[in-house]
C-alpha positions in Angstrom: 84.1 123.9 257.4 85.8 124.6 254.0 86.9 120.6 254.0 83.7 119.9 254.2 82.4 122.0 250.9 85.3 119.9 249.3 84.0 116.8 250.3 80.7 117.7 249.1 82.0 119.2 245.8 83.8 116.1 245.1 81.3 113.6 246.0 78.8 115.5 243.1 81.7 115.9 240.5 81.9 112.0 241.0 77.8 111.4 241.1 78.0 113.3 237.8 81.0 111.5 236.2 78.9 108.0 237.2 75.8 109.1 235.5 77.4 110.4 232.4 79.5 107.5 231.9 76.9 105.0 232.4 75.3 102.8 229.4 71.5 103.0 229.1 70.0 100.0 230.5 66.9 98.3 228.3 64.3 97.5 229.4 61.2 95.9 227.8 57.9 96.3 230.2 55.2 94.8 227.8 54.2 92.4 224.9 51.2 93.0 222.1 50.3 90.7 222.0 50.7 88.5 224.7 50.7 84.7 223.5 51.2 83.5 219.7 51.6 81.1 217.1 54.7 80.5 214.9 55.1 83.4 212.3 53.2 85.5 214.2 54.3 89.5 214.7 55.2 90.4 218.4 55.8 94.2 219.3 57.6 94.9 222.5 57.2 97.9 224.4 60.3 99.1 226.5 62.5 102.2 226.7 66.2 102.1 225.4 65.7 99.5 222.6 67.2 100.9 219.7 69.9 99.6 217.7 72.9 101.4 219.3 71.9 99.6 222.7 70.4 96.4 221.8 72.4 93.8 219.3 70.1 90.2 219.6 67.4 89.3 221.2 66.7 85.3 222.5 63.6 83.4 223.7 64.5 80.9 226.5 63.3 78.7 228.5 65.5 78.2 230.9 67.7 75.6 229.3 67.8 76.4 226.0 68.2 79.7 224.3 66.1 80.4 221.1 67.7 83.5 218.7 65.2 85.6 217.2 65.3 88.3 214.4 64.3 91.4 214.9 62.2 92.9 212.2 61.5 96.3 213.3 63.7 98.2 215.9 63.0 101.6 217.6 63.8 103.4 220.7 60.9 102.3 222.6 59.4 99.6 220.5 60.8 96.4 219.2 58.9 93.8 217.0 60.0 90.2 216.1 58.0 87.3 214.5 58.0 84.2 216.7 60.0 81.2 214.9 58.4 77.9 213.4 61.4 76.2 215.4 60.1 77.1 218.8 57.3 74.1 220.6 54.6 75.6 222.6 55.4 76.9 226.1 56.0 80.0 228.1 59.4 82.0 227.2 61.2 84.9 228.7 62.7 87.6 226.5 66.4 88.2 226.6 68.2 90.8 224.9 71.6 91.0 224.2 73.6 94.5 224.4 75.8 96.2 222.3 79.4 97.3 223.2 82.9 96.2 224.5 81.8 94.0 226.9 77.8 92.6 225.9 75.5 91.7 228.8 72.7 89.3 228.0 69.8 90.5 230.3 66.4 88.7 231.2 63.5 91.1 231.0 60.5 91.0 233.0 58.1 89.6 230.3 56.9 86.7 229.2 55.5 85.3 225.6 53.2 82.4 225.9 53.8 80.2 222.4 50.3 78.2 221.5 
């Protein structure tokens, strides 16, 4: 029985070590607006956006991968205009993390460029 309590005790004293170890993922879960022209101002709507996480953010389109700047950067919000560079089409957003070892992750949204 005791073993068992150990077992259980250590299993949670790892679960917590995990969790409080662990990097805040981004994510962004919508775009205002939607679709745009060159120049125009996008705000994204996530969680975990904030400078500390975040360090670039990229348009692609599957072959080629388009840097933006970000203008405005918050916790939960992130705004960028959309560059004169880019030719019209439908982009995904990909952000670039912070830290010793960056991850460049896809998000679940999409910008349609008129």
């Amino acid at each position: 029985m005791k073993f068992s309590y150990v077992i259980r005790a250590v299993l949670a004293l790892l679960i917590v070590s995990i969790c409080l170890l662990a990097e805040p993922m981004p994510m962004m879960r919508s775009l205002e607006p939607p679709s745009g022209k060159a120049g125009d101002l996008i705000t994204v709507t996530g969680e975990n956006l904030d400078k500390d996480i975040v360090a670039k953010l990229f348009l692609t389109d599957g072959n080629a991968d388009f840097p933006v700047s970000i203008d405005d950067q918050a916790a939960t919000t992130l705004k960028f205009k959309i560059p004169s560079t880019l030719k019209p089409g439908r982009f995904a957003l990909v952000l670039e993390t912070k830290g010793k070892e960056p991850k460049q992750i896809e998000q679940p949204v999409k910008l349609t460029v008129e």
